[in-house]
C-alpha positions in Angstrom: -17.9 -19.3 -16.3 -15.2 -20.5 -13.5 -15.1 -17.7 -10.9 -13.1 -14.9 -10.7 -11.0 -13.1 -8.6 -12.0 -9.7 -8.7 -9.9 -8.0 -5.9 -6.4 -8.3 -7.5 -3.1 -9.8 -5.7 0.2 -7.9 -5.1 3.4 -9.8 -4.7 6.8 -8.8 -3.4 9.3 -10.0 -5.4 12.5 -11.2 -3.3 15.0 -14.2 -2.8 12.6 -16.9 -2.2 10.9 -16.0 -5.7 13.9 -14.5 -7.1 13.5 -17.4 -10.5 11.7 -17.4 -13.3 10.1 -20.9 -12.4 9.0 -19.1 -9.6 8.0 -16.3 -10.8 5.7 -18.4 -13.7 4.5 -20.4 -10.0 3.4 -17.2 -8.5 1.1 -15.7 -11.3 -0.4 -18.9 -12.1 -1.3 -19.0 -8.6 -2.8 -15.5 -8.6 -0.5 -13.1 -8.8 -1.8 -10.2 -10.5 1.4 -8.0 -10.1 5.1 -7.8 -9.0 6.4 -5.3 -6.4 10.1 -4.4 -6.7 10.9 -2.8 -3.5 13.6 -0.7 -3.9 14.8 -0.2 -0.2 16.7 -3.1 -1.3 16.6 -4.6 -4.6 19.7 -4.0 -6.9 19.9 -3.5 -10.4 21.9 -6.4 -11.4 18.5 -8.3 -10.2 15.8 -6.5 -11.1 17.4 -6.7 -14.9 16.4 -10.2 -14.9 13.6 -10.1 -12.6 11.6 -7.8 -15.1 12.3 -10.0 -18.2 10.8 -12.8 -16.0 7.9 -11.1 -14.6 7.0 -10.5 -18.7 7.7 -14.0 -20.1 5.1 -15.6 -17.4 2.7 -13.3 -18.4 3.3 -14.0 -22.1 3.4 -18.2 -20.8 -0.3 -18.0 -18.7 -2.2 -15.6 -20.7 -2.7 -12.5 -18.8 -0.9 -8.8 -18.4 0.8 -8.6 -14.8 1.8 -5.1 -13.6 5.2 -4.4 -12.4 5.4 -1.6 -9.6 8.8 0.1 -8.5 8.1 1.2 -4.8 11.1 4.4 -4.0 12.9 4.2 -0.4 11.8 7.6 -0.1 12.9 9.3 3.0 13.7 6.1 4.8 15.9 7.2 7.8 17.8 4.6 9.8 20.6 4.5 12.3 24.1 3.8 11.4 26.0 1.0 12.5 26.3 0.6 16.4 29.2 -1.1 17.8 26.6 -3.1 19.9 23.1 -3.0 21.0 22.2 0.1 23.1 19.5 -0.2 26.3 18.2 3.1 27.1 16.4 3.9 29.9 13.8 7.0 30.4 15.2 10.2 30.8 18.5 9.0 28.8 20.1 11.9 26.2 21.1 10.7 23.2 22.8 12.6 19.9 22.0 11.9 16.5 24.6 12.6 14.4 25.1 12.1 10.6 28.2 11.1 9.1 30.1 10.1 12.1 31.2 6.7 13.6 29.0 5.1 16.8 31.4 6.1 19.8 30.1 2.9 22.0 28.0 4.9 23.8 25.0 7.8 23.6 26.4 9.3 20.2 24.9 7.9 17.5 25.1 7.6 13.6 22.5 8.3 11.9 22.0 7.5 7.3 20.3 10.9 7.0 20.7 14.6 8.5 18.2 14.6 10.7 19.2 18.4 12.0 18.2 19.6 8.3 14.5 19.0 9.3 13.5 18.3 12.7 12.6 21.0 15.8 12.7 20.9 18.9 9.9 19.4 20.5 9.3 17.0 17.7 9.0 13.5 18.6 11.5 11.0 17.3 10.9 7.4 16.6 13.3 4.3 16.5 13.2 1.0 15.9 9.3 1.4 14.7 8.3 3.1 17.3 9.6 0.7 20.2 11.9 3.7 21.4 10.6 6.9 22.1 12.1 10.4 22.2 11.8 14.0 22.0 14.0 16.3 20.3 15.7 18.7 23.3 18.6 20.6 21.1 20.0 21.1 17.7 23.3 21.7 18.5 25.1 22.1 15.3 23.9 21.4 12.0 24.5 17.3 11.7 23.7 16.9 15.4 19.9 16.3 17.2 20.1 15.9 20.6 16.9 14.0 21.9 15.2 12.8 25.2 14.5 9.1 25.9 11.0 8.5 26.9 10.6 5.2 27.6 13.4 1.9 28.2 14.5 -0.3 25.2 17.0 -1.5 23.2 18.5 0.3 20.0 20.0 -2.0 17.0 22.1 -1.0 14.0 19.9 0.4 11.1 16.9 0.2 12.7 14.1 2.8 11.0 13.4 6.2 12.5 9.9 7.8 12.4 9.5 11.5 12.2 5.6 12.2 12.8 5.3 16.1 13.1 8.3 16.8 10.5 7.5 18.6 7.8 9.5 17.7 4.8 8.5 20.5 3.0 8.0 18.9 -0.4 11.8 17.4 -0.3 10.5 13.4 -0.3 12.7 12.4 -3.0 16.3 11.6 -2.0 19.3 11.3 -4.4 18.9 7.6 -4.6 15.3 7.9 -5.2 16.2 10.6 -8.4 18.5 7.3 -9.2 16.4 4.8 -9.0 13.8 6.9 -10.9 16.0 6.9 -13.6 16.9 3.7 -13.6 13.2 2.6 -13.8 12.4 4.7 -16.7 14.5 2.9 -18.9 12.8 -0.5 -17.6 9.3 -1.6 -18.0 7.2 -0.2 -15.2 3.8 -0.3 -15.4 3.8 2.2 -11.7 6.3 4.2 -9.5 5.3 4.0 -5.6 6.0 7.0 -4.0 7.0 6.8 -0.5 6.3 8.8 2.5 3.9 11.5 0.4 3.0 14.6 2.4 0.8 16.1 -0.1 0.1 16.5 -3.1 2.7 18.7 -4.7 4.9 15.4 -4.1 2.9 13.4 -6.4 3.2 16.4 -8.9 6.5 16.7 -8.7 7.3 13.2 -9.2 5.2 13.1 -12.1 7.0 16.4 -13.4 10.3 13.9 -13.6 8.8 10.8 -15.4 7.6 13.2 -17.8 10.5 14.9 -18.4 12.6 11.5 -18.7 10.1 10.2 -21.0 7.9 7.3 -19.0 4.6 6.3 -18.8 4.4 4.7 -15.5 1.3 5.8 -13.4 2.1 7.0 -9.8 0.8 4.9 -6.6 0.7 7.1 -3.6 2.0 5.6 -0.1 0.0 6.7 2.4 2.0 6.7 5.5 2.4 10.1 7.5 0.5 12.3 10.1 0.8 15.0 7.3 -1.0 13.1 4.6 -4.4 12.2 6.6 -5.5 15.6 7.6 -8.7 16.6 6.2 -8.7 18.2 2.7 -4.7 16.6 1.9 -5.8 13.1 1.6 -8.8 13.8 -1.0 -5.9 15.9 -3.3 -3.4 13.3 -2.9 -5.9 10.5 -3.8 -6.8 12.7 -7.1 -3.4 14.1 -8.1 -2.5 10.4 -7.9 -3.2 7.2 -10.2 -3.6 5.3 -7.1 -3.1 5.0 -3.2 -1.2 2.2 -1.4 -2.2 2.4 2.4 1.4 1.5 3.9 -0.2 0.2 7.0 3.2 -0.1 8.5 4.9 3.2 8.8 1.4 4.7 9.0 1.0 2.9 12.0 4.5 3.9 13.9 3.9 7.9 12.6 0.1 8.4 13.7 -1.1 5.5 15.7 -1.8 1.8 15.1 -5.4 2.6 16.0 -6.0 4.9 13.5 -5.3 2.8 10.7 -8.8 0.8 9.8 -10.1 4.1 9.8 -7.9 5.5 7.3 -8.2 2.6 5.5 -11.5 2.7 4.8 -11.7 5.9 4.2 -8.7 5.8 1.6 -10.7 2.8 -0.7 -13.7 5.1 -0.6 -11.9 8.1 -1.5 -10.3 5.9 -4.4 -13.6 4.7 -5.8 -14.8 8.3 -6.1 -12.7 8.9 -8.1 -11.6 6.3 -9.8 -8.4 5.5 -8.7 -6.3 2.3 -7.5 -6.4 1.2 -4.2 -4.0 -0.9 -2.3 -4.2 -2.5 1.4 -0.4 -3.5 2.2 1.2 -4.5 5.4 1.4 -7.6 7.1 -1.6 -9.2 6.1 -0.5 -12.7 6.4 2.9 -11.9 8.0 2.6 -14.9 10.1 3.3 -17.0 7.1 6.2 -15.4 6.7 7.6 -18.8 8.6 3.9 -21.0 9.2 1.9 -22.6 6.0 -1.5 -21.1 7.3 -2.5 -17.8 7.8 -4.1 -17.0 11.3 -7.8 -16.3 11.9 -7.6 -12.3 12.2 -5.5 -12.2 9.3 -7.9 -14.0 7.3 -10.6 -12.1 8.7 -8.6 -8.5 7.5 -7.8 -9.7 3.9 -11.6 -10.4 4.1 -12.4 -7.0 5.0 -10.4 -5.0 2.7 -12.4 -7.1 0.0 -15.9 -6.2 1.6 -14.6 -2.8 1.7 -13.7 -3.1 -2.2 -9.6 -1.9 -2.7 -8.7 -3.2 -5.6 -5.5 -5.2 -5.0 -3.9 -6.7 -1.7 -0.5 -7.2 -1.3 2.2 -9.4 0.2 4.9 -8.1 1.7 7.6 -10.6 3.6 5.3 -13.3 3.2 6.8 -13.5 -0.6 9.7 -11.3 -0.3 11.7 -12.6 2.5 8.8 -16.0 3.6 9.3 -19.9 3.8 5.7 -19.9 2.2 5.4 -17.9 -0.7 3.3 -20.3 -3.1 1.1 -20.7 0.4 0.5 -17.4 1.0 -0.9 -16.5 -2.5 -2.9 -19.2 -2.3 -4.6 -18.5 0.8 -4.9 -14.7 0.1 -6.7 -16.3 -3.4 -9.2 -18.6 -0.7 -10.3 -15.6 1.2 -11.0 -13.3 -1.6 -13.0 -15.6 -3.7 -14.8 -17.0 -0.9 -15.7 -13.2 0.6 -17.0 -11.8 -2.8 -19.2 -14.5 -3.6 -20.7 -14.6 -0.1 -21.0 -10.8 0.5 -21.0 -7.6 -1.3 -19.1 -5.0 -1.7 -19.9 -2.4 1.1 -21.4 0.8 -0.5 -19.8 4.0 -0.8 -20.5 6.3 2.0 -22.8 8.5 1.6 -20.3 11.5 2.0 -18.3 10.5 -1.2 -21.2 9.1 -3.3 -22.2 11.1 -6.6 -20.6 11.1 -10.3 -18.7 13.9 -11.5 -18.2 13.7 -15.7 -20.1 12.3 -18.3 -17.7 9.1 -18.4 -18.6 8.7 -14.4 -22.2 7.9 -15.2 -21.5 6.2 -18.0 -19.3 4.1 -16.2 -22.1 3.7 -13.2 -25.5 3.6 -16.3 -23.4 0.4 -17.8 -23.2 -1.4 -14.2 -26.5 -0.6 -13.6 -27.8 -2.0 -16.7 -25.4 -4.9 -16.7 -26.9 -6.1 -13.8 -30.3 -5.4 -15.0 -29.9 -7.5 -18.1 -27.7 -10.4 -15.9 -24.7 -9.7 -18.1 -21.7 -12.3 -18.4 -19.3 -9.4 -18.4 -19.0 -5.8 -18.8 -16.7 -5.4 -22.3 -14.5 -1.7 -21.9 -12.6 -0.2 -25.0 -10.1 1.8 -23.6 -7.1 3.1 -24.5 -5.8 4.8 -21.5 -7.3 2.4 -19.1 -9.4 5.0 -17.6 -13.0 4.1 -18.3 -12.0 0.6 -17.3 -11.1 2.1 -13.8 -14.5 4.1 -13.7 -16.1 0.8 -14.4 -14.2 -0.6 -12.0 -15.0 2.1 -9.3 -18.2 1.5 -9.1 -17.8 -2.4 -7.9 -19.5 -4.4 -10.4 -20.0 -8.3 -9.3 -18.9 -9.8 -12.6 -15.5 -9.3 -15.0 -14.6 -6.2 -16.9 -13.1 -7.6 -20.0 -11.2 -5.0 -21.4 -9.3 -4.5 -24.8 -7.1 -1.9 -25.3 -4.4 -1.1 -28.3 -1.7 0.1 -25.4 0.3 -2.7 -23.9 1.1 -0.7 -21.1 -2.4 0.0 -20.1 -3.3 -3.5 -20.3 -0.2 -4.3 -17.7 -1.7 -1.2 -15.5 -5.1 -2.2 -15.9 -4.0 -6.0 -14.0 -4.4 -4.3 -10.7 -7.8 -2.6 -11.1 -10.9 -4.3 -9.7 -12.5 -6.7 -11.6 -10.3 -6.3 -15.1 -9.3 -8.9 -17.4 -7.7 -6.6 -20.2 -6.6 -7.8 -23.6 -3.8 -6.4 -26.1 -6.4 -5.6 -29.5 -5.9 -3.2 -32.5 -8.5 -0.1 -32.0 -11.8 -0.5 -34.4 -15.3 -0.2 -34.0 -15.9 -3.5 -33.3 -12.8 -4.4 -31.2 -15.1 -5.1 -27.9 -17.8 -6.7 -29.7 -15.1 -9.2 -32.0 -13.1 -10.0 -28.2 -16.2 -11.5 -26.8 -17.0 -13.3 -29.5 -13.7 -15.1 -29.5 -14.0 -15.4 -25.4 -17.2 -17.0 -26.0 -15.6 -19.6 -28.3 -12.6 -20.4 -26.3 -15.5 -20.8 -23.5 -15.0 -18.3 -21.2 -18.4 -17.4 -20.4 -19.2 -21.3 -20.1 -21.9 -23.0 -21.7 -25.0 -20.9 -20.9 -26.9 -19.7 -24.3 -27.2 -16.9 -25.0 -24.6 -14.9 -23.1 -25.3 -11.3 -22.9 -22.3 -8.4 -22.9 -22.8 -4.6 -21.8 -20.1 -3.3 -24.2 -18.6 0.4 -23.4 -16.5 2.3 -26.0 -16.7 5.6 -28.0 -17.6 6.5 -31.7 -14.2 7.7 -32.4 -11.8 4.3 -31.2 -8.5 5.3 -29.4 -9.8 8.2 -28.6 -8.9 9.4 -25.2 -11.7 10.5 -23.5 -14.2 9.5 -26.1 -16.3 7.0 -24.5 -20.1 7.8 -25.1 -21.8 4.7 -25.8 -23.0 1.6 -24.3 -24.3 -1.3 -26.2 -26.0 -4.4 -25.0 -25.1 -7.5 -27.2 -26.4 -11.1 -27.6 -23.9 -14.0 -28.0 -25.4 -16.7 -29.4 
C-alpha cells in the first residue's frame, strides 16, 4: 500500500488558485479541503469557486471539504488620509462613522464605544500599536492613550483582549454571509472570534433554522476563550476547533500560543472533535519556493501532536508558491508520521466516555494487534469515523457512508479516506473487497480489515460491532 497522508491539508482559496485547473492542481497535490475566507471573498466568486472545488473531487477520486470561515467581529480603522506616527503618551479618538480629520481623530468600521471600558487595552495594526482606553465620550467616540511609538495605516485590524462581547459575535454581514452559505455546499461554517460556548450554540440555532447541515469549526482566538473550564465547552459544543494562531497571538500573547495549541488538539481527541493548526505555517513561501527550517519543524510538530488538518493561509490565498507550498507541507507530514508517533494524550484528558468511545479505541487496539491494512468505518453521520480517528491510529480509516455530505466532512478528519456507498450489512465488508482489487492495500496476501459498523445500517448512533476479516 503507497503511504498515506494521515494529518489532512487545508487550503485557502484566493487569486493565485482562483481556476478550476488550479483548483484540480491543488487537490491532486494534497489538498484535502478548501477554505473560503469570507473577510474577503465575494459571491460572484465563490459561485464558481464551489462548482470547482466539487468537479476536482469528482476528476481525482476523493471527497474534499469546503469550509466558510465568517469575518466575525473583525474591527479595522477607516481610511486615513495618510499614515499616522504616534508617539507614547499621544491621545487619539476612535470614532465610527466619521471622516479621518488628518490628524488624532480617527475612523473606525465598527462602534467601538458599544463595547469597550475604560481601562481596556486597545490593539492596532496587530498589536504593533498599543493603547488604553482613557474616555468614552459620547456614544461613537473612545478616547484612548498611546503606549508605545508607531505608525497607524488605513484598515489596519484592532484587537480588543479584555472586551467582552457578550455573546454578540455575529455581525450583520456575518447573518449575510450565513445565509448565503446555506444555500451553497458547505461541508463547515468557521466561526470567528468565539468567546464561549453559547456562540457556537447560537450559530448552530441559525443553520438549523435556515435548513443546513454544515458542521461548525470553532476559531480559537481570544483571552476569553482560553480560560479554564470555557475552552473544554467550546471544544464539545463544537464540531471542531481551528487554533487561529494569529489573532490569538495579538489578543493574549504570542508566547502563549504552543501551549494552547497543544492543549486545544488534546481537548479535540477527547472528544472527538476536528482539530486545525492555522496561521502562518509556511508564510515565508508566501514569496520563496522553500519553506524555512522552523517552519518545517512546526508543521512537524502539530503532526507529532496529532491535529487533524493543517492549513495554508497566504501561502495559497494571496502566495507566488501555491503548488510549492502544498507540496512541502505534504513532505513534512509524511515524513514526521512514519518516523515518529503520535504523542499520547495527556494523562489529564485520557479516558473513554460512551460505548462508541471504546469501541472506537477496542478496534484500534485490535487493529494493531492483528497488523491490519486498514480500519473499515460504516458511518452515517461521520461520527464513529471521528472517534476512530481520535484515538490516532497509524494506518487508514476507510470509511463508507450513504451521506455525501459526511463523506465531504469526513476529508478533514485524521486518517479518513471516506467513500459515498448505499447503507447494508455488508457495505464495509463489499468496499474492501473492491479496494483490494483495484490494489489499494498492495500485493501482500492475505490482507486483514478491522471492520466497525452497527446491526441496524444508517442507524445513527448504532455502532456495536467490530469484525475482523480476511481478504484473500
Amino acid at each position: 500500500m503507497s503511504i498515506f497522508k494521515r494529518t489532512k491539508i487545508l487550503a485557502s482559496v484566493g487569486p493565485p488558485i482562483d481556476s478550476y485547473e488550479m483548483i484540480e492542481k491543488m487537490a491532486k497535490a494534497g489538498v484535502n479541503g478548501f477554505r473560503l475566507n469570507f473577510s474577503h471573498a465575494r459571491y460572484e466568486d465563490v459561485d464558481h469557486q464551489i462548482p470547482w472545488i466539487r468537479q476536482a473531487g469528482e476528476a481525482i477520486g476523493k471527497p474534499v471539504a469546503i469550509l466558510q470561515d465568517l469575518q466575525g467581529p473583525k474591527i479595522r480603522l477607516g481610511n486615513l488620509q495618510h499614515n499616522i506616527d504616534v508617539k507614547k503618551g499621544d491621545v487619539l479618538t476612535l470614532e465610527y462613522g466619521v471622516d479621518h480629520d488628518g490628524a488624532y481623530l480617527l475612523p473606525t468600521q465598527y462602534n467601538l464605544a458599544e463595547k469597550v471600558k475604560v481601562g481596556e487595552p486597545i490593539y492596532i495594526f496587530d498589536g504593533k500599536v498599543r493603547t488604553t482606553v482613557t474616555e468614552i465620550p459620547r456614544d461613537t467616540a473612545v478616547v484612548v492613550r498611546v503606549e508605545n511609538d508607531g505608525v497607524l495605516m488605513s484598515r489596519k485590524g484592532i484587537n480588543l483582549p479584555d472586551t467582552d462581547f457578550g455573546g454578540d459575535i455575529l455581525t450583520p454581514k456575518d447573518l449575510k454571509d450565513i445565509e448565503y452559505g446555506a444555500t451553497k455546499d458547505i461541508d463547515y461554517v468557521a466561526l470567528s472570534f468565539v468567546q464561549s460556548a453559547e456562540d457556537i450554540h447560537n450559530l448552530r440555532q441559525i443553520l438549523v433554522g435556515l435548513g443546513s447541515d454544515a458542521q461548525i469549526v470553532a476559531k480559537i482566538e481570544t483571552k476569553a476563550a482560553i480560560k479554564d473550564g470555557v475552552l473544554e465547552a467550546i471544544v464539545k459544543a463544537s464540531d471542531g476547533v481551528m487554533v487561529a494562531r494569529g489573532d490569538l497571538a495579538v489578543e493574549a500573547g504570542a508566547e502563549i500560543v504552543p501551549i494552547v495549541q497543544r492543549k486545544i488538539i488534546a481537548l479535540c481527541r477527547k472528544h472527538g472533535k476536528l482539530s486545525i493548526v492555522a496561521t502562518q505555517m509556511m508564510a515565508s513561501m508566501v514569496s520563496m519556493p522553500e519553506p524555512t527550517r522552523a517552519e518545517v519543524s512546526d508543521v512537524a510538530t502539530a503532526v507529532i501532536l496529532g491535529a487533524d488538518a493543517v492549513m495554508l493561509s497566504d501561502e495559497t490565498a494571496n502566495g507566488e508558491y501555491p503548488l510549492e507550498s502544498v507540496s512541502a507541507m505534504k513532505r513534512v507530514i509524511l515524513y514526521t508520521q512514519e518516523h515518529i508517533a503520535v504523542a499520547p494524550l495527556m494523562d489529564i484528558i485520557k479516558g473513554t466516555k460512551s460505548a462508541r468511545d471504546a469501541i472506537s479505541a477496542a478496534a484500534v487496539s485490535l487493529a494493531e494487534q492483528v497488523g491490519a491494512s486498514a480500519i473499515i468505518a460504516e458511518t452515517r453521520s461521520g461520527a464513529t469515523a471521528a472517534n476512530i480517528a481520535a484515538h490516532r491510529p497509524n494506518l487508514p480509516i476507510i470509511s463508507v457512508t450513504s451521506e455525501q455530505r459526511s463523506a465531504q466532512q469526513l476529508a478533514l478528519s485524521y486518517a479518513n479516506k471516506s467513500f459515498v456507498r448505499p447503507d447494508g450489512e455488508v457495505a464495509g465488508f463489499e468496499l474492501a473487497i473492491h479496494l483490494k482489487k483495484e490494489g489499494f492495500f498492495g500485493s501482500e496476501s492475505p490482507t486483514i480489515v478491522v471492520i466497525v459498523s452497527g446491526r441496524q445500517p444508517g442507524l445513527i448512533g448504532g455502532t456495536d460491532t467490530i469484525r475482523v476479516r480476511v481478504l484473500e
